[in-house]
N, C-alpha and C positions, 0 to 999 in steps of 0.2 A: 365619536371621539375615541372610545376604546378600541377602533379598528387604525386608527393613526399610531396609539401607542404600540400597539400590539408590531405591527411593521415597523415601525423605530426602532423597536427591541431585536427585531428578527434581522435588521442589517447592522446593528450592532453586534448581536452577534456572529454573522457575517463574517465582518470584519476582521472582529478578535481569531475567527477561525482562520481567516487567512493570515493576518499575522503571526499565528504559532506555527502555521504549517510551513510561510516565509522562511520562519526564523528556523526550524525543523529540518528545514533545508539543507538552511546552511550554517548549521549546526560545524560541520568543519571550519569553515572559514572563523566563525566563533571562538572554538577549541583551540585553534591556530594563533591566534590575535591573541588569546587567553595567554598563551604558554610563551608567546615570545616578547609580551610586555613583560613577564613574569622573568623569564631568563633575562631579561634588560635591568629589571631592577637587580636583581641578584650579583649579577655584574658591577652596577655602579656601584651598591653596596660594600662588596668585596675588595675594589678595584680602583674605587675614584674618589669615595669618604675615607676620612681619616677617624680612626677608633678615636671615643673619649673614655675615661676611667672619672670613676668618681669615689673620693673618701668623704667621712659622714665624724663629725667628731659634736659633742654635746655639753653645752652647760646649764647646771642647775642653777637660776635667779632665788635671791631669798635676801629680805632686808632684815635682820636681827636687831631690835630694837636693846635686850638687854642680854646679859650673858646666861648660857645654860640652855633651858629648852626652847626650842620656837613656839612661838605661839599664834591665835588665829589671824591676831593684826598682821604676825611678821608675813604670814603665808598672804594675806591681804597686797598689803605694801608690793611682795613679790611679783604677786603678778599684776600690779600696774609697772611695775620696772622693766616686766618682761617687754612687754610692749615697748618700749624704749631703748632699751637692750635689741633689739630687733631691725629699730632703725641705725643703732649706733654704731653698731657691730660691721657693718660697709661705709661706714664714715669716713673720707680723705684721711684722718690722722692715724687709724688704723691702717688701711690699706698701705698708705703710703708706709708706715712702717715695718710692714711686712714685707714690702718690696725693697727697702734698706737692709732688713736681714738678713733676708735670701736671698740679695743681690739680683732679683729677679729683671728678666729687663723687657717691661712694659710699664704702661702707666696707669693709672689711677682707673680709668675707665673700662682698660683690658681687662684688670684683675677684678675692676668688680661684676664682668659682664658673664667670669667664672663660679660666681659665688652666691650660692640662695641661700635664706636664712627662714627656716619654719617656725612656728609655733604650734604645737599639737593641741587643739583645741582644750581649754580647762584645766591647763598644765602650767609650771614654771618654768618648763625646758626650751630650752634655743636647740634646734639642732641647724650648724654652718656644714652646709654639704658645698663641696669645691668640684668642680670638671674639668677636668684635662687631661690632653692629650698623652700627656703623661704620667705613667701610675705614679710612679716615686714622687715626683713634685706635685701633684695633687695631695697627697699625705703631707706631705711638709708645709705646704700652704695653707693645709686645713689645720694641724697640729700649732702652726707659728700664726693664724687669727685666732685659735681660740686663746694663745697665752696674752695674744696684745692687746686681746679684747677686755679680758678681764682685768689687766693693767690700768690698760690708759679709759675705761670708762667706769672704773673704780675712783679714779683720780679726779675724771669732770666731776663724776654726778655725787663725788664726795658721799661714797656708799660703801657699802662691805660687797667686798670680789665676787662675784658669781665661781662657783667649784665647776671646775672638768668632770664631767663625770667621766668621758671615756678619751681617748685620745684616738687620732684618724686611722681608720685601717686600709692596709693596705692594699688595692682593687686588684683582683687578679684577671678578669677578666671584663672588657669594653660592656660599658653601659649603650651605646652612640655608636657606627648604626646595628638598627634592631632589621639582623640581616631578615628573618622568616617574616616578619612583619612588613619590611619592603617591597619583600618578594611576592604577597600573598597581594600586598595592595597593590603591585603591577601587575599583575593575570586578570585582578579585578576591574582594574582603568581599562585594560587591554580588550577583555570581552564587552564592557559593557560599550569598550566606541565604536566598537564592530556590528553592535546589537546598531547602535545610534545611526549609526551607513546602513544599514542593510535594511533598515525602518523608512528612512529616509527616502534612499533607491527606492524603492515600493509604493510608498505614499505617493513621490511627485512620478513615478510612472502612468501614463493616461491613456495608455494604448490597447487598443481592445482586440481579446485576444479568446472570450467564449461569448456566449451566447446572453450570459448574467449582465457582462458587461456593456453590452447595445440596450439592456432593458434600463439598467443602471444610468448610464454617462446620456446616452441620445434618447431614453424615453420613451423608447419605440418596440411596438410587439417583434418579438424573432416567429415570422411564418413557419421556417422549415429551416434545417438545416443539411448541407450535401455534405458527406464525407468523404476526404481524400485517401483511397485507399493505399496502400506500401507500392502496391506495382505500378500507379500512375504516378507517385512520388518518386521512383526510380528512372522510369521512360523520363519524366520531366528533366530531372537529374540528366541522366546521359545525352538528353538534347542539346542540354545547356553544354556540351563535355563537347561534344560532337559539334553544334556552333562555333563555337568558342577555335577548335581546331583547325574546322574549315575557314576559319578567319584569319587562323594567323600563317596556313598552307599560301592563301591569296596574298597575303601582305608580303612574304617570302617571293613569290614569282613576281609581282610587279616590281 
């Protein structure tokens, strides 16, 4: 039994040898595949996505039960409002009125498909971060949710206003796309489908082509082997040249 495992192992690695030597090969064709998936994305990136800009504007939640200091309950209270403030804050009555302010022309589900609202774990902070296409109107979308927010769900939830703590700044530069990161994942896709063909070719190849391979595929001892030396592969070569000529001299005179 230890003499089964031992030969399983020894064409397994085999195998693995010929696959890196395969691949070792054609390590060009790789390299190539690598570098022009790579230029493709970079392209598209540059070329065919449109930049987004993102501003980040924040409010602090806090329910103040009496006047003066806050206290453990008010911080309590707060952050179950946070939670709700979260959901409310992309609410139609919001949205919608931001899109009456700033005359914005889309609708409820555009502007909210703009619009993430976080909670930093173990905090009372909302942060509304906005995306678009637009630096300037990303800041003013993000800067006109946070004033409508704290309005109008001060109003339903008949609570004290949640405080701005910052107001939106303004993106100088595209979050959306992340050119070196496209770039780096198209060389990547590129080599590795090249590796995936060139694995493939090899695997369904069945054609025998040394000596390993008759003992391999058909089973069978290799007695001897005759080798073809350069000068009978040239005489062979010029037969065929010389056939081949005297064939089409004949085809010519008839």
């Amino acid at each position: 039994m230890d003499t089964n495992v031992n030969n399983t192992n020894d064409e397994i690695e085999i195998d693995l040898r010929q696959i890196f030597f395969v691949l070792l090969d054609k390590i060009w064709i790789i390299i190539l595949s690598g570098i022009g998936c790579a230029l493709l994305g970079l392209m598209i990136s540059k070329f065919f996505l449109v930049p987004e800009y993102e501003s980040t504007t924040q409010l602090y939640v806090i329910n103040r039960q009496t006047e003066g200091k806050v206290s453990s309950a008010d911080l309590s209270a707060g952050s179950q409002l946070t939670k709700d403030y979260k959901e409310l804050v992309i609410s139609r009555p919001v949205t919608e009125q931001v899109i009456s302010d700033l005359n914005l022309d889309m609708t409820h589900g555009q502007l909210e498909d703009k619009i993430t609202v976080e909670n930093p774990q173990d905090s009372r902070i909302l942060k509304i971060i906005v995306r678009d296409t637009d630096p300037y109107r990303a800041k003013s979308i993000a800067d006109a949710m946070a004033t409508v927010s704290v309005d109008t769900i001060a109003t339903v939830m008949e609570t004290e206003k949640a405080n701005i703590i910052e107001q939106g700044d303004l993106p100088m530069s595209p979050v959306s796309p992340n050119v070196f990161k496209n770039t780096v994942i198209g060389g990547a896709v590129g080599a590795f489908l090249a590796i995936l063909i060139i694995l493939a070719v090899f695997l369904l190849d069945d054609t025998i082509k040394s000596e390993d391979d008759v003992e391999k595929h058909l089973g069978l001892s290799v007695l001897s082997v005759i080798p073809m030396q350069e000068d009978e592969k040239k005489k062979k070569g010029a037969r065929k040249k010389s056939a081949s000529g005297n064939a089409s001299k004949t085809a010519r005179r008839g």
